[in-house]
C-alpha positions in Angstrom: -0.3 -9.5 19.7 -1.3 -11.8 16.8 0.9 -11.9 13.6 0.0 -10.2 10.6 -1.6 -12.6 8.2 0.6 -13.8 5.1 -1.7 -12.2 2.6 -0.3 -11.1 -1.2 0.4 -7.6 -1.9 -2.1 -7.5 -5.5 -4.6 -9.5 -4.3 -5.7 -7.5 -1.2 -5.0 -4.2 -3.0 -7.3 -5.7 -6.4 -10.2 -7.1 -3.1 -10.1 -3.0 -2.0 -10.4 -1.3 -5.3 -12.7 -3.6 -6.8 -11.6 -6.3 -9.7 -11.8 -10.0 -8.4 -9.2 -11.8 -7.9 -9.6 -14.1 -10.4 -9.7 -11.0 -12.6 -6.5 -10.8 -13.9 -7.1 -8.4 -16.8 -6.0 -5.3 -15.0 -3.1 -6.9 -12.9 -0.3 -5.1 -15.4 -1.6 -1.4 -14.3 -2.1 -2.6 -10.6 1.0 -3.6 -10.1 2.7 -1.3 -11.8 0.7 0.9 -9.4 1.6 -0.9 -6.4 5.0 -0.6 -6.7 5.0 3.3 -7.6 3.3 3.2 -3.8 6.2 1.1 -2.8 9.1 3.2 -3.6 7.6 6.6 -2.1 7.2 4.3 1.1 10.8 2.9 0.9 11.3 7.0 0.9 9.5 7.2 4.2 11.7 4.4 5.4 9.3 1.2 5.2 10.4 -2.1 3.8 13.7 -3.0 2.6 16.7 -1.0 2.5 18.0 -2.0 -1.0 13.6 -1.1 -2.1 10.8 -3.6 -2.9 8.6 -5.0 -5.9 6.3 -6.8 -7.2 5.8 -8.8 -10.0 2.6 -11.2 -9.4 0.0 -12.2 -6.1 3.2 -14.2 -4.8 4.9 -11.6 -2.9 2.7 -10.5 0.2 2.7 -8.4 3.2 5.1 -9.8 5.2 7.8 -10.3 2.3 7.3 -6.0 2.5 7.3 -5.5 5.7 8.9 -8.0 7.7 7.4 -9.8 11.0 8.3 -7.4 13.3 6.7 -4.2 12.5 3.0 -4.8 13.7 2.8 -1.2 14.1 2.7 -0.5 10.0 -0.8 -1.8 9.6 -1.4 1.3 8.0 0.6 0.9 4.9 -2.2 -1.2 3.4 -4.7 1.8 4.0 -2.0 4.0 2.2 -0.9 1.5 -1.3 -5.0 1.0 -1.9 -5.4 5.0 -1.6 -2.3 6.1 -4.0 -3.2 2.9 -6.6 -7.0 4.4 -6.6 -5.9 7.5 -7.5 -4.1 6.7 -10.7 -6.2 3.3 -11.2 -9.4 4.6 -10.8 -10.1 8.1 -9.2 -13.3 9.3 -8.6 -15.0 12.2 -11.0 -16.0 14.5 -7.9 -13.2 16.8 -7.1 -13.9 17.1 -3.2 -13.3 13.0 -3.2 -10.1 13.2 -5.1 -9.2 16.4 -2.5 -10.0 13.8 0.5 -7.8 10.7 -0.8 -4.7 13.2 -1.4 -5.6 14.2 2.2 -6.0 10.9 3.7 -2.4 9.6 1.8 -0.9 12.9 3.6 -2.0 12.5 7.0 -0.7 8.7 6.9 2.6 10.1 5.2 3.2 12.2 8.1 1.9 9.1 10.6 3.9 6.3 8.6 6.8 9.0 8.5 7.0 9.6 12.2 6.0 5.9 13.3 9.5 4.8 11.7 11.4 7.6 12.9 10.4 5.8 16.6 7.2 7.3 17.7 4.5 5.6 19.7 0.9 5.6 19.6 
């Protein structure tokens, strides 16, 4: 299996909910953001022990997750959907309803992926 690519934390989280990266005006709320997402996944048991931040694009995936969990792909999925929420949800109820769905489905998945299940 191929690793996972060094890629920063922000910048792929910024690429999925919209500002570029060279758009730096909204980085403050992002990451702020980001690392909400962060600690409830050090809850579920992902990352580091002691917990995880970030301040800037410099820390990435890996620095977050290691090299050996492959399996955790899904994390990305679940840091976009809980920054979207608070960064920019969308004004249709049903949509909001869907995300809060979407981030407790891959709770539960993240959640029982640690705890040693297979796919």
């Amino acid at each position: 299996m191929a690793a996972t690519a060094v890629t920063s934390i922000l910048t792929s989280t910024k690429k999925l909910l919209g500002p570029t990266e060279a758009d730096t005006s909204f980085d403050t709320d992002i990451i702020i953001h980001i690392n909400t997402a962060l600690f409830r996944l050090n809850q579920l048991g992902v990352g580091p022990s002691e917990g995880y931040a970030i301040a800037s694009k410099e820390q990435s995936w890996t620095d977050f997750l290691g090299t050996e969990r492959l399996d955790l792909e899904a994390i990305k999925t679940y840091v976009y959907l809980k920054v979207r929420l608070v960064f920019d949800p969308p004004q249709i109820s049903y949509l909001v309803d869907a995300i809060k769905s979407q981030i407790t489905e891959l709770e539960v998945l993240i959640n029982w992926q640690v705890e040693g299940g297979t796919a």
